[in-house]
N, CA, C and O atoms as a MOPAC input file, in Angstrom:
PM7 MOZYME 1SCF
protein

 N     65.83300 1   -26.19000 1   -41.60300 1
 C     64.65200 1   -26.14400 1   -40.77100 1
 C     64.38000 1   -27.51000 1   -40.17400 1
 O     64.11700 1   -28.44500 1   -40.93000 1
 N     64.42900 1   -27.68200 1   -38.83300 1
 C     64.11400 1   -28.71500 1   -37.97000 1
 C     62.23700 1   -28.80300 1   -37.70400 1
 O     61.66900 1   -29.79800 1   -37.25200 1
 N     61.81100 1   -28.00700 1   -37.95700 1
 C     60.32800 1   -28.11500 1   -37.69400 1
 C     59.70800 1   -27.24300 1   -38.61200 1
 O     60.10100 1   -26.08900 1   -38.78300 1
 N     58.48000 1   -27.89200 1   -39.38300 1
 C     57.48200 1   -27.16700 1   -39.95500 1
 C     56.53500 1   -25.94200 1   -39.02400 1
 O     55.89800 1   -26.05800 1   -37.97700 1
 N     56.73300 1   -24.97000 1   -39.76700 1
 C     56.04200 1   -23.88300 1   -38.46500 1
 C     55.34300 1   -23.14500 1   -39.22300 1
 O     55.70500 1   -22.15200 1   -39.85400 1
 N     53.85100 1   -23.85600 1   -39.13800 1
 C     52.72200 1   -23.31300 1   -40.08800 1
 C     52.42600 1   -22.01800 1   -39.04700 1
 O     52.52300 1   -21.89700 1   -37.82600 1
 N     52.03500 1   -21.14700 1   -40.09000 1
 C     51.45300 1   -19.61800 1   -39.17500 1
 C     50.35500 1   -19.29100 1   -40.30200 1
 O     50.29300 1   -19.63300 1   -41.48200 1
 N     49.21000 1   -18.22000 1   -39.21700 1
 C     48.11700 1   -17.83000 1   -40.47800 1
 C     49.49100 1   -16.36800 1   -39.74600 1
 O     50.38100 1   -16.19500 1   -38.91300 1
 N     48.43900 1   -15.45200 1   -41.25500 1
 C     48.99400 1   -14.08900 1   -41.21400 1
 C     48.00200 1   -13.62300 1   -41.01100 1
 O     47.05800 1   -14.07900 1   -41.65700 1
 N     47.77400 1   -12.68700 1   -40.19000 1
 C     46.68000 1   -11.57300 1   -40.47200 1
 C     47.71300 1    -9.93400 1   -40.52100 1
 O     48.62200 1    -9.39100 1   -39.89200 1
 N     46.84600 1    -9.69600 1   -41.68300 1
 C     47.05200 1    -7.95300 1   -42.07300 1
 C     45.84000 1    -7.37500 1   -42.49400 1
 O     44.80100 1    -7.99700 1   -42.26900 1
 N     45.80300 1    -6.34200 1   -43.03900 1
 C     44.37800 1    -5.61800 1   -43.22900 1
 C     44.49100 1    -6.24700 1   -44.83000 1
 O     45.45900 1    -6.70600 1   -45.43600 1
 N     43.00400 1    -6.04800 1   -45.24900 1
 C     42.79600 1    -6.39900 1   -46.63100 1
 C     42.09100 1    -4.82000 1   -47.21500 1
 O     42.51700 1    -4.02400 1   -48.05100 1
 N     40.58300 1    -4.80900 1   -46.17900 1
 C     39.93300 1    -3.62900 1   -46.91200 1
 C     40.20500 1    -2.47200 1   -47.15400 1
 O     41.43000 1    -2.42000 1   -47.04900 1
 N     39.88600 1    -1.63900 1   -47.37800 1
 C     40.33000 1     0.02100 1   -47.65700 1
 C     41.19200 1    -0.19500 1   -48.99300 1
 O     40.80300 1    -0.77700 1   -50.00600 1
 N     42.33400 1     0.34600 1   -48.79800 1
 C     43.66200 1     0.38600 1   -50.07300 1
 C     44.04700 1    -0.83900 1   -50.38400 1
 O     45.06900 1    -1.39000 1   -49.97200 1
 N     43.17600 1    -1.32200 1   -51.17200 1
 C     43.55000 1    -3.01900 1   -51.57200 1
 C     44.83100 1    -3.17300 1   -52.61400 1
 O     45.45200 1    -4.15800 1   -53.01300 1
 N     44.93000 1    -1.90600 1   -52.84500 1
 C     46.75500 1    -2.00000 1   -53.71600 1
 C     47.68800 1    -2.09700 1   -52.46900 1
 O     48.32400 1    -3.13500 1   -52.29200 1
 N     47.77800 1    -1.20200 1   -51.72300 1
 C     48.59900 1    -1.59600 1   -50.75400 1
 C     48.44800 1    -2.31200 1   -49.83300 1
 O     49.53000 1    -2.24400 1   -49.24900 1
 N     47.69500 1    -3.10700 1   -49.18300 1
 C     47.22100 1    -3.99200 1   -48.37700 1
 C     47.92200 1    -5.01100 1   -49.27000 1
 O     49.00100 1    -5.44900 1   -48.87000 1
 N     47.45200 1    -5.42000 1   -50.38800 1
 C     47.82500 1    -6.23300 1   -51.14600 1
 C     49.66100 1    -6.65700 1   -50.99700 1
 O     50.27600 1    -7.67500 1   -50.68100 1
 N     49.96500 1    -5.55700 1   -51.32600 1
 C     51.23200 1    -5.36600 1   -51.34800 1
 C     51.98100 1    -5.65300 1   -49.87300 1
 O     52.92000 1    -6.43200 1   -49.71100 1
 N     51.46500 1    -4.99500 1   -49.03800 1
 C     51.98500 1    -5.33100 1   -47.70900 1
 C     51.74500 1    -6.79400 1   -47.05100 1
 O     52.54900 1    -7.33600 1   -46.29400 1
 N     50.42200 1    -7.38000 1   -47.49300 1
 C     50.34500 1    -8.62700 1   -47.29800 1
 C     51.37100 1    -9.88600 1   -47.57200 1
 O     51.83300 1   -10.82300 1   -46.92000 1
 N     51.47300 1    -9.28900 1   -49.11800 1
 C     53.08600 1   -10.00000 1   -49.45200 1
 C     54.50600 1    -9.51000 1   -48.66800 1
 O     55.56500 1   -10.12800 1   -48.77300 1
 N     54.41200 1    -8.86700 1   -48.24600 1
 C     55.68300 1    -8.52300 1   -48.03100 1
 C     55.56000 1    -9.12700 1   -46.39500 1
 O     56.59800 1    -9.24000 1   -45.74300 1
 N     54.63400 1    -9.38700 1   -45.97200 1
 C     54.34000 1   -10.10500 1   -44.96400 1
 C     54.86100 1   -11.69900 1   -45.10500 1
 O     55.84600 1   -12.09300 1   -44.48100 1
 N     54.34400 1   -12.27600 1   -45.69900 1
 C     54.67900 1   -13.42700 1   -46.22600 1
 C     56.20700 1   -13.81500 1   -46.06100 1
 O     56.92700 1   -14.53000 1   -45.36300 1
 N     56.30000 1   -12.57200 1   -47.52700 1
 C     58.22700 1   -13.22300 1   -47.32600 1
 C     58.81200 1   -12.99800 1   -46.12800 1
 O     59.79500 1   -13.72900 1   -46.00400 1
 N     58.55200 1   -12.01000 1   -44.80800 1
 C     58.73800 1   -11.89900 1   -43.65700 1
 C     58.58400 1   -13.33300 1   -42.96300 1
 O     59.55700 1   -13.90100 1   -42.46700 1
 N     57.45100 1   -13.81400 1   -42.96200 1
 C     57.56700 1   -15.22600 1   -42.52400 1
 C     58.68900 1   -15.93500 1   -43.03800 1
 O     59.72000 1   -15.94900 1   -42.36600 1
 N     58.62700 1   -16.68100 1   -44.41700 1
 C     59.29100 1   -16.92300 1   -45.23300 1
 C     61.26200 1   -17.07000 1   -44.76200 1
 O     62.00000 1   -18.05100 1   -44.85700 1
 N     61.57400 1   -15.60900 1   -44.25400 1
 C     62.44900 1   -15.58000 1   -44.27900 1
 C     62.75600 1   -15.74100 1   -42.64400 1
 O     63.79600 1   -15.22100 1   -42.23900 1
 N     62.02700 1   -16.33300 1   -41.82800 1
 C     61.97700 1   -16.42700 1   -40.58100 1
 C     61.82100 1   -18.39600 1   -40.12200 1
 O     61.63700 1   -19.03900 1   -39.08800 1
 N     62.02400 1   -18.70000 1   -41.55400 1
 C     61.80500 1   -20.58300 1   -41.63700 1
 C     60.32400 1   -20.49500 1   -41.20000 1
 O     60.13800 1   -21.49100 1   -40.50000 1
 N     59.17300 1   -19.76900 1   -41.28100 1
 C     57.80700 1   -20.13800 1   -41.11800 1
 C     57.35300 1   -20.48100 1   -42.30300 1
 O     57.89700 1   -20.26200 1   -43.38500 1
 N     56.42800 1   -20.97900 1   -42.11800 1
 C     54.99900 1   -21.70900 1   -43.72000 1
 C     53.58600 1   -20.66000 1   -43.37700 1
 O     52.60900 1   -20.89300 1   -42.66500 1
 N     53.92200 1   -19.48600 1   -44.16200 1
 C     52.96400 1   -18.87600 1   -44.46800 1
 C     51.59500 1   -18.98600 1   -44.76400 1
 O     51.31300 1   -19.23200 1   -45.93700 1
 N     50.58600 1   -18.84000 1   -43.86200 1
 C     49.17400 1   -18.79900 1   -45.14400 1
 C     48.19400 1   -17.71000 1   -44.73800 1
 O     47.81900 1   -17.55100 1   -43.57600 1
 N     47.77900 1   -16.92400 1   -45.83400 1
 C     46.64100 1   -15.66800 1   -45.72100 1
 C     45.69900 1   -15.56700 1   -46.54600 1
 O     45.60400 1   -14.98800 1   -47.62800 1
 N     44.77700 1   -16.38500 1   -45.74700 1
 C     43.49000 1   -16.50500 1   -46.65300 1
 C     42.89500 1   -15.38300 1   -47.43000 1
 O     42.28900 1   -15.59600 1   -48.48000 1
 N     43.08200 1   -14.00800 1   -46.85300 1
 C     42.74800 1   -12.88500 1   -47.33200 1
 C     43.31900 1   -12.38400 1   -48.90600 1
 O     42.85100 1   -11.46000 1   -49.57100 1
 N     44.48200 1   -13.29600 1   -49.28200 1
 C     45.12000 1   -12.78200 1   -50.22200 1
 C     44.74800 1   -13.95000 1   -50.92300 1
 O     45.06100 1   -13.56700 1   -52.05000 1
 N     44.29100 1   -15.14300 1   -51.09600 1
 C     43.96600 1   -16.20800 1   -51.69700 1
 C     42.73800 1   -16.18500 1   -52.33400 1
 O     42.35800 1   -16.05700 1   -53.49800 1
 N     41.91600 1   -16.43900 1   -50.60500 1
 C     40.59700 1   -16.23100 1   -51.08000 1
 C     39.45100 1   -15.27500 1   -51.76300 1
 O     38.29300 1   -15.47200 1   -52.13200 1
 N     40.62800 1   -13.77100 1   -51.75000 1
 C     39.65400 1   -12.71100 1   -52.32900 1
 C     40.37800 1   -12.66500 1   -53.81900 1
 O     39.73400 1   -11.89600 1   -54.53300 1
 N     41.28500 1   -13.12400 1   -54.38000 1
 C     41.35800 1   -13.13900 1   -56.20600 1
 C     40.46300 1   -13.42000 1   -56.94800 1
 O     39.72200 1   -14.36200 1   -56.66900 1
 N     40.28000 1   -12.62700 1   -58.17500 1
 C     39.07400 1   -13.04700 1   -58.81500 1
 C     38.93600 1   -14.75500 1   -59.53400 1
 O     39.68100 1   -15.68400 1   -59.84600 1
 N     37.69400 1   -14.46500 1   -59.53500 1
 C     36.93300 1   -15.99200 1   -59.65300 1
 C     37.01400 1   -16.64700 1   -58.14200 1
 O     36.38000 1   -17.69600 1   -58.25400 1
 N     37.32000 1   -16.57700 1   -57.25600 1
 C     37.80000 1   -17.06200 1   -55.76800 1
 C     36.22700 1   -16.63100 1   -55.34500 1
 O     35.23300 1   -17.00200 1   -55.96900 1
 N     36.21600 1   -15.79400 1   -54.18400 1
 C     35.10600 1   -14.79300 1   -53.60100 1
 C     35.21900 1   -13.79300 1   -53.56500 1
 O     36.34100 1   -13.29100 1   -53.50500 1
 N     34.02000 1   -13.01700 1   -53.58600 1
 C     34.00600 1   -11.17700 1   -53.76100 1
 C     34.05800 1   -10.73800 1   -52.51000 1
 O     32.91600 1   -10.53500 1   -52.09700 1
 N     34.88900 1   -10.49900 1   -51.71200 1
 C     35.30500 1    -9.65700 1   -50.65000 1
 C     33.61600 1    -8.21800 1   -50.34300 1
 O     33.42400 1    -7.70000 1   -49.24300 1
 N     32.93800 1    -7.99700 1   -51.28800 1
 C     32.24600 1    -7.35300 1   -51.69300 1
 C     30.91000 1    -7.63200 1   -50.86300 1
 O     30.16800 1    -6.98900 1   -50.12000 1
 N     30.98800 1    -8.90400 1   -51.36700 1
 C     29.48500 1    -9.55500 1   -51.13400 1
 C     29.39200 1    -9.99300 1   -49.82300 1
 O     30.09800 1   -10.99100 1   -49.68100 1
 N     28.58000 1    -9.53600 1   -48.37800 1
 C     29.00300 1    -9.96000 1   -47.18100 1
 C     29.04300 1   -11.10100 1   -47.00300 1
 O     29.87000 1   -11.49800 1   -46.18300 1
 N     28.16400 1   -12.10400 1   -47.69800 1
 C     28.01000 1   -13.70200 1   -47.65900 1
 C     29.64500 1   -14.20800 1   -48.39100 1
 O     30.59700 1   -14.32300 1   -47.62000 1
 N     29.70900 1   -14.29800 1   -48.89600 1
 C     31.11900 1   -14.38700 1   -49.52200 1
 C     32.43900 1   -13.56100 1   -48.62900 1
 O     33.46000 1   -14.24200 1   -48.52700 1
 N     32.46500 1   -12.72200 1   -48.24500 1
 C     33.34900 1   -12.31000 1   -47.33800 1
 C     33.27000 1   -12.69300 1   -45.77600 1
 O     34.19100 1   -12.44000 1   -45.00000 1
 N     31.96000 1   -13.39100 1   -45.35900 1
 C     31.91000 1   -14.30400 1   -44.28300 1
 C     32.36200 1   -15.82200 1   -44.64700 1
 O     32.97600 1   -16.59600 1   -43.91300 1
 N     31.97700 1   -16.00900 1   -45.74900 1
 C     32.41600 1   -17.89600 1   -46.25100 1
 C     34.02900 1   -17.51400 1   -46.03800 1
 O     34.53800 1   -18.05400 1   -45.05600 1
 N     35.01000 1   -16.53700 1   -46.94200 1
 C     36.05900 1   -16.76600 1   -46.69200 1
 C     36.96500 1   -16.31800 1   -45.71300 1
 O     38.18800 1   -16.36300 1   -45.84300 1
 N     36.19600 1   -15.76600 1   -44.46600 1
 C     36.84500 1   -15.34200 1   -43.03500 1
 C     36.32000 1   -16.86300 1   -42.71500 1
 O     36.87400 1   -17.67200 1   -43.46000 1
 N     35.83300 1   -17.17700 1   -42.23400 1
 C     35.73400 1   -18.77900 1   -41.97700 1
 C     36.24300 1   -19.68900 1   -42.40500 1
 O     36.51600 1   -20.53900 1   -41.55800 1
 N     36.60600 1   -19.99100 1   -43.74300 1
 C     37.49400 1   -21.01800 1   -44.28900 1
 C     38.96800 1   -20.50000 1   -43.49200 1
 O     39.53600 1   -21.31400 1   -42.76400 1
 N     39.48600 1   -19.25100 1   -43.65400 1
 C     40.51800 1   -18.96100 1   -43.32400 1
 C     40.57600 1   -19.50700 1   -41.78900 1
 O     41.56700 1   -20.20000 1   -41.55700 1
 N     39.54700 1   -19.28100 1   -40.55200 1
 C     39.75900 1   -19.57700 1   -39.55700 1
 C     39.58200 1   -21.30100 1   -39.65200 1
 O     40.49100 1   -21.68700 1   -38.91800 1
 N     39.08800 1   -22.16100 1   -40.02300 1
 C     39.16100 1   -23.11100 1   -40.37100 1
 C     40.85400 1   -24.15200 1   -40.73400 1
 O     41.37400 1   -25.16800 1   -40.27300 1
 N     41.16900 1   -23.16200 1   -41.77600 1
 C     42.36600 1   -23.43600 1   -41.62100 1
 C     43.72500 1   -23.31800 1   -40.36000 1
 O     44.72800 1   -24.00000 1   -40.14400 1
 N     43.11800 1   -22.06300 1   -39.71000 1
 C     43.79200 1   -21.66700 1   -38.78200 1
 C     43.71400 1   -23.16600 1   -37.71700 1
 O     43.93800 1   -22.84800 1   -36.54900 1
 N     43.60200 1   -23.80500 1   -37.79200 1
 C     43.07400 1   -25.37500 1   -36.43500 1
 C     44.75500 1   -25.79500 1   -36.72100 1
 O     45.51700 1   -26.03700 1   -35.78500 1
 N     45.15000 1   -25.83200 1   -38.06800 1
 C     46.14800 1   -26.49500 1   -38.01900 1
 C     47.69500 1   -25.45900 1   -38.05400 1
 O     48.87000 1   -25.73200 1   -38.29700 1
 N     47.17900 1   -24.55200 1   -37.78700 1
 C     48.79000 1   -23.53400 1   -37.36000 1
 C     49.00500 1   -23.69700 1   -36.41300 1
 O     48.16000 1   -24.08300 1   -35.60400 1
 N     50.61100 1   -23.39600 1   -36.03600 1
 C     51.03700 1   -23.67000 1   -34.32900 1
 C     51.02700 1   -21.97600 1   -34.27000 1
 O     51.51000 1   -21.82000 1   -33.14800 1
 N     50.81000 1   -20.80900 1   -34.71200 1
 C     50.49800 1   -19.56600 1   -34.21100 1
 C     50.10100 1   -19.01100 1   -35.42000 1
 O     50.13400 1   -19.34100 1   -36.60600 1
 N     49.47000 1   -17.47200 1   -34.34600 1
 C     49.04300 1   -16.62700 1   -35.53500 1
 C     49.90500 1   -15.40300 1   -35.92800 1
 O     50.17800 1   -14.79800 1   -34.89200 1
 N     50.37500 1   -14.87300 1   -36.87800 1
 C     51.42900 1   -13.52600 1   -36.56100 1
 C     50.12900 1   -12.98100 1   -37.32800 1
 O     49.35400 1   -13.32900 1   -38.21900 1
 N     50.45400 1   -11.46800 1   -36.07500 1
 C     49.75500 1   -10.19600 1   -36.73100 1
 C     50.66300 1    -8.88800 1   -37.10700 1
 O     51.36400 1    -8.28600 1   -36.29400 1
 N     50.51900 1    -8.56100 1   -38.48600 1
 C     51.30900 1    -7.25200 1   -38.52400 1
 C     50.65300 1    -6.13200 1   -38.48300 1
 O     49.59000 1    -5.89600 1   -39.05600 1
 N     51.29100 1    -5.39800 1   -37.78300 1
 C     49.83800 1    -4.12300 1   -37.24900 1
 C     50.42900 1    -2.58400 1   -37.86300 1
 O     49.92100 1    -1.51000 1   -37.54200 1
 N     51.53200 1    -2.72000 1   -38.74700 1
 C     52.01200 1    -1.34300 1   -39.56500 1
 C     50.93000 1    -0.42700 1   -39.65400 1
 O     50.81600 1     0.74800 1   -39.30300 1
 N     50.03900 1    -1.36600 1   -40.29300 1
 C     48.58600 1    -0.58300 1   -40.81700 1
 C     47.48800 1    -0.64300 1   -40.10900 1
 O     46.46200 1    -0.91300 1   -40.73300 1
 N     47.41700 1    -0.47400 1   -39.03100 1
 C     46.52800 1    -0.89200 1   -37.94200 1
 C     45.80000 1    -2.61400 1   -38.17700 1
 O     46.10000 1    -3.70200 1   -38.66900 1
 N     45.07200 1    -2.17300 1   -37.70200 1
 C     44.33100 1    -4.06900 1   -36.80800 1
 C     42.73500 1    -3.83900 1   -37.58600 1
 O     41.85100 1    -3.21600 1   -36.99800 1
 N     42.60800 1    -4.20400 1   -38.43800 1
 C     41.02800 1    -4.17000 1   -38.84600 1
 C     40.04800 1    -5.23200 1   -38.28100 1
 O     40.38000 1    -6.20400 1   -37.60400 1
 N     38.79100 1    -4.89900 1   -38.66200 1
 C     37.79300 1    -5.69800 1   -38.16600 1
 C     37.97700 1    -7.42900 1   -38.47800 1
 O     37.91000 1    -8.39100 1   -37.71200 1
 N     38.20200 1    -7.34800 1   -39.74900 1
 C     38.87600 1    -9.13700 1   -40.09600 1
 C     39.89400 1    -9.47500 1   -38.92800 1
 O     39.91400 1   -10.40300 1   -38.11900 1
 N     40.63800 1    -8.51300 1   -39.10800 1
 C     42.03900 1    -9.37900 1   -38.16900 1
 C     41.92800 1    -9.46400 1   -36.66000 1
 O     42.70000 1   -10.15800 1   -35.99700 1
 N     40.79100 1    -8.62600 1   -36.04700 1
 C     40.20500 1    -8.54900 1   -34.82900 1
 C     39.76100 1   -10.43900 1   -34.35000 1
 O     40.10400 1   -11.12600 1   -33.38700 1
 N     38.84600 1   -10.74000 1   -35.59100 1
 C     37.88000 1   -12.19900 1   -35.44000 1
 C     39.37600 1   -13.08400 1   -35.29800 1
 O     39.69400 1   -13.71200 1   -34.28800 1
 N     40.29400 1   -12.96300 1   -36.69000 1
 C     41.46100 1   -13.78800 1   -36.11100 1
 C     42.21100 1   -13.89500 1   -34.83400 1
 O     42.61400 1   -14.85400 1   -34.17700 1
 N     42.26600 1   -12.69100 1   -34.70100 1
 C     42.98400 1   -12.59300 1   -32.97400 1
 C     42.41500 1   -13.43800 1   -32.06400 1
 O     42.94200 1   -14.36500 1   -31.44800 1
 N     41.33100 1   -13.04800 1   -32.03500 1
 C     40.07500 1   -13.97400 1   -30.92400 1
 C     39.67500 1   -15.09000 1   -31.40400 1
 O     38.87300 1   -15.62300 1   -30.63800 1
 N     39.97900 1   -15.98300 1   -32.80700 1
 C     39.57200 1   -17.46600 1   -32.67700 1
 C     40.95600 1   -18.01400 1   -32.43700 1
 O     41.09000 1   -19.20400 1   -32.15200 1
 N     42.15200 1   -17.08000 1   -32.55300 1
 C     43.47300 1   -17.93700 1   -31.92100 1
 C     43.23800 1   -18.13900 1   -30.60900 1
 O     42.98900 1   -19.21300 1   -30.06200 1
 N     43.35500 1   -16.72000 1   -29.96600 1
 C     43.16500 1   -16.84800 1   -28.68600 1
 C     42.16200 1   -18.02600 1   -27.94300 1
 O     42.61600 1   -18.91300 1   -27.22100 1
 N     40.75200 1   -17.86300 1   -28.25400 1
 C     39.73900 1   -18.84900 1   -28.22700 1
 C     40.53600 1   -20.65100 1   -28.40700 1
 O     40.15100 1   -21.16500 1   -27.35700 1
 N     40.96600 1   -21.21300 1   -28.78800 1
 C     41.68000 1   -22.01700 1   -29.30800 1
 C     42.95000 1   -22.31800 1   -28.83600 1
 O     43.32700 1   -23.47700 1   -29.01300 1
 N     43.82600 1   -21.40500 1   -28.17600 1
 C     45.33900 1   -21.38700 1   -27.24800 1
 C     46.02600 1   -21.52900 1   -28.33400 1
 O     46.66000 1   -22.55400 1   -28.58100 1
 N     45.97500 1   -20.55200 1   -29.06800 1
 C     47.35400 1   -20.72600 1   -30.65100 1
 C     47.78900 1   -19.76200 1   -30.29000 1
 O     46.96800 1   -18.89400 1   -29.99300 1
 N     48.76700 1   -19.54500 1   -30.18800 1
 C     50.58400 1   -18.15500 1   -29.63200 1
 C     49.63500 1   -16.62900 1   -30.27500 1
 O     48.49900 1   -16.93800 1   -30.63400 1
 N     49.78400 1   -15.95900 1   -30.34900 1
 C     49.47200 1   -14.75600 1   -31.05800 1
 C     50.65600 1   -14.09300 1   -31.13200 1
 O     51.35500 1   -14.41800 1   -30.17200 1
 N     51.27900 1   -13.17900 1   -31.96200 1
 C     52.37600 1   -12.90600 1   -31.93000 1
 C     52.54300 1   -11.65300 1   -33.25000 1
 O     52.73600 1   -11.76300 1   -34.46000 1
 N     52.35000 1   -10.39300 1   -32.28400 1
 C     52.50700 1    -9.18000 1   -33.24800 1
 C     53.65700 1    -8.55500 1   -33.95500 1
 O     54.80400 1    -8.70200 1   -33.53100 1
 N     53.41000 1    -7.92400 1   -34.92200 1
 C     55.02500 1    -7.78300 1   -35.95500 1
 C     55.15800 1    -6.98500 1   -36.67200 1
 O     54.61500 1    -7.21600 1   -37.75200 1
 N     55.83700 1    -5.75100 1   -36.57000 1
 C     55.91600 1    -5.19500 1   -37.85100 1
 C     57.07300 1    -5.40200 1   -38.63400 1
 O     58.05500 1    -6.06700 1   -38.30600 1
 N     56.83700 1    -4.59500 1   -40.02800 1
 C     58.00400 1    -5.13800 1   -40.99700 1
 C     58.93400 1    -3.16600 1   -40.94600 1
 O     58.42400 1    -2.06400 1   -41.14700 1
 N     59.78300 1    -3.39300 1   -40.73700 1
 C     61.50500 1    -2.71700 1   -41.03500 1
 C     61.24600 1    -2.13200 1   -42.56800 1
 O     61.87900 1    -1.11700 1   -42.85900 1
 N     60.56800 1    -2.56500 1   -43.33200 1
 C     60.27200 1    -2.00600 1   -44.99900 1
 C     59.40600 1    -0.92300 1   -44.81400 1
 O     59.65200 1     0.11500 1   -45.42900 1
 N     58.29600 1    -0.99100 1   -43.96600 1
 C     56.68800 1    -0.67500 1   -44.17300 1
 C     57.16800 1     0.94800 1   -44.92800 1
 O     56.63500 1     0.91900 1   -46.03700 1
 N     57.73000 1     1.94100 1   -44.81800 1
 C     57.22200 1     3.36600 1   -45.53300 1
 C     57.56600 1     2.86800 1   -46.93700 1
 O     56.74300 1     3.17200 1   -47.80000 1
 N     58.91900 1     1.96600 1   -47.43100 1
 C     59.09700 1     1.86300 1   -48.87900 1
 C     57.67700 1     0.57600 1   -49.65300 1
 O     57.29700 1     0.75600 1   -50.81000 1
 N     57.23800 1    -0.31300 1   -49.00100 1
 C     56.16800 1    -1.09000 1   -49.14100 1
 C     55.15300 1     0.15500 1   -49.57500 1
 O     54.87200 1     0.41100 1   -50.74600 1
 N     54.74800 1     0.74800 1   -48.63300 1
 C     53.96800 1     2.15700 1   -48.69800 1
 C     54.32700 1     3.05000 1   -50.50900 1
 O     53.49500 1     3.10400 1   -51.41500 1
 N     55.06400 1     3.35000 1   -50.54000 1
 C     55.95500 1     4.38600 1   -51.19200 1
 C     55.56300 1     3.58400 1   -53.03500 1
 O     55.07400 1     4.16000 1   -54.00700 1
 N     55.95600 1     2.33000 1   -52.92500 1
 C     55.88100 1     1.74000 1   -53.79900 1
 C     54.78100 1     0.87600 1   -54.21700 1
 O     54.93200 1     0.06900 1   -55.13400 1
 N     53.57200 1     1.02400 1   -53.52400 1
 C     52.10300 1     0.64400 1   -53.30600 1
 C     51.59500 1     0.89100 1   -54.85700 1
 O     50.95500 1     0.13800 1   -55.59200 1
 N     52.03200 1     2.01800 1   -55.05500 1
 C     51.61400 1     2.24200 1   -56.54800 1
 C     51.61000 1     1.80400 1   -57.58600 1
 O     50.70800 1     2.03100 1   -58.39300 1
 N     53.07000 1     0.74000 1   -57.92600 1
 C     53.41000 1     0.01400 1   -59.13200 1
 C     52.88200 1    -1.11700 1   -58.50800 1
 O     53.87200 1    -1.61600 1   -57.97200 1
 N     51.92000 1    -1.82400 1   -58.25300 1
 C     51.19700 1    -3.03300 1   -57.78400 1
 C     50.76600 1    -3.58200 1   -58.93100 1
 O     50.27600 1    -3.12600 1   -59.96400 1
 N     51.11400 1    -4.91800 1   -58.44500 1
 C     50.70900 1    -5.67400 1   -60.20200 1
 C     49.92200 1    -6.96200 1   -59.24200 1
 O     50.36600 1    -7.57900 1   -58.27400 1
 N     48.53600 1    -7.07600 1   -59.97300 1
 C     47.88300 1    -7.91800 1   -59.48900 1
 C     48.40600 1    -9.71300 1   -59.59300 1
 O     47.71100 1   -10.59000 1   -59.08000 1

């Protein structure tokens, strides 16, 4: 790798948080295996003891830290397997807002990601 190539991720978090979960990672190593530097606040910042995704004040503190961080990515990848939720909507539009690449993606895995949603280990 000739250049560090920070990216945020956006994927869905709410609804099926086993598989969201799961697909989030599998997002990752998608970067990962593309020479990018992954980061998804959604999968960080909502572990317990972190913030309660729950609590709207707390699920606004950590959509903001996440866009916060976003200042220092050179783009954003969105994977849209699972559609585009309301979180990943605000990301779209503070990249855009900002002139950071946007750049949509799905993953070649998504029905076995799906399939195997079930054995999810936190």
């Amino acid at each position: 790798m000739n250049e560090d190539v920070l990216v945020v991720v956006e994927s869905p978090f709410a609804g099926d948080i086993a598989l969201n979960i799961s697909y989030a990672r599998a997002c990752l190593n998608d970067c990962f295996k593309r020479g990018e530097f992954p980061f998804a606040s959604h999968l960080l910042y909502t572990q317990p003891g972190v913030l309660d995704d729950n609590i709207p004040a707390e699920r606004k503190l950590g959509i903001e830290a996440g866009l916060a961080w976003g200042k220092y990515a050179h783009k954003t990848v969105v994977y849209t397997d699972l559609g585009i939720s309301r979180g990943m909507e605000l990301g779209i539009k503070r990249a855009e807002e900002v002139g950071r690449q946007v750049e949509f993606r799905t993953l070649d895995n998504c029905q076995e990601i799906i399939s195997e949603a079930g054995s999810f280990i936190f």
